[in-house]
C-alpha positions as CSV (number, residue, x, y, z in Angstrom):
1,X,-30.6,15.4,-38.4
2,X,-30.0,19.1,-37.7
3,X,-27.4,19.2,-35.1
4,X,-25.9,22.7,-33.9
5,X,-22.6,23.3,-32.1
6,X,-23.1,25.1,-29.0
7,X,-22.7,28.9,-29.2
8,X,-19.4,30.2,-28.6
9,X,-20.3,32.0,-25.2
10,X,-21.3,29.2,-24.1
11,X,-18.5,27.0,-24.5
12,X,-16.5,30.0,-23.3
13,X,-18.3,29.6,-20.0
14,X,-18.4,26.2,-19.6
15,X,-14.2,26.2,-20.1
16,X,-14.3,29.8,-17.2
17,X,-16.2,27.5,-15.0
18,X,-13.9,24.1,-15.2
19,X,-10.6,25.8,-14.9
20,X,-12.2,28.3,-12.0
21,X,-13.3,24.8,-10.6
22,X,-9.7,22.8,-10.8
23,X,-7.8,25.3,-9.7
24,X,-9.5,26.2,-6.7
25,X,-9.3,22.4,-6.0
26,X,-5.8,22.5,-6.3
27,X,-5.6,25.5,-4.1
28,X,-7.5,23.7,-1.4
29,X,-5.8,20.4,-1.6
30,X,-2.3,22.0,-1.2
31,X,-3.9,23.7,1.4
32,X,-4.8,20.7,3.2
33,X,-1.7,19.2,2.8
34,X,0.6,22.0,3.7
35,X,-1.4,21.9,7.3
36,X,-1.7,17.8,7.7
37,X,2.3,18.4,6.9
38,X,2.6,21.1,9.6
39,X,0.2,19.3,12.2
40,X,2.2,16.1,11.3
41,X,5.4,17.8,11.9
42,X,4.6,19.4,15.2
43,X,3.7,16.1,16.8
44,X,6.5,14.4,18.7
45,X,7.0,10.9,17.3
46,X,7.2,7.9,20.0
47,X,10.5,6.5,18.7
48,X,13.6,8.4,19.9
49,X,15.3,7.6,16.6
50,X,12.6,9.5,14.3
51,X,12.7,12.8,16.2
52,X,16.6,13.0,15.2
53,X,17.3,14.7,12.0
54,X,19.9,13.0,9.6
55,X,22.8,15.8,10.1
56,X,22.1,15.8,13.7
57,X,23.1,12.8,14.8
């Protein structure tokens, strides 16, 4: 049982690759929700009482 440990550029790449991969998933979700937020935001709601902010009542 001669088992070797990956090579240290490899691991290396393979840690590049994962964080290159979560953080441009976490750039695109906040992305995504920054414009549902926006697109939600611009839409005029159907109930008078929801399109009134709390301080300006």
């Amino acid at each position: 049982m001669n088992v070797t440990p990956p090579s240290p550029s490899t691991s290396r790449w393979v840690l590049i690759l994962f964080l290159v991969f979560f953080i441009g998933t976490a750039a695109w979700g906040g992305y995504v929700l920054a414009k549902n937020a926006a697109l939600r935001q611009s839409q005029p709601s159907d109930d008078p009482i929801q399109n009134q902010s709390l301080f300006g009542r």
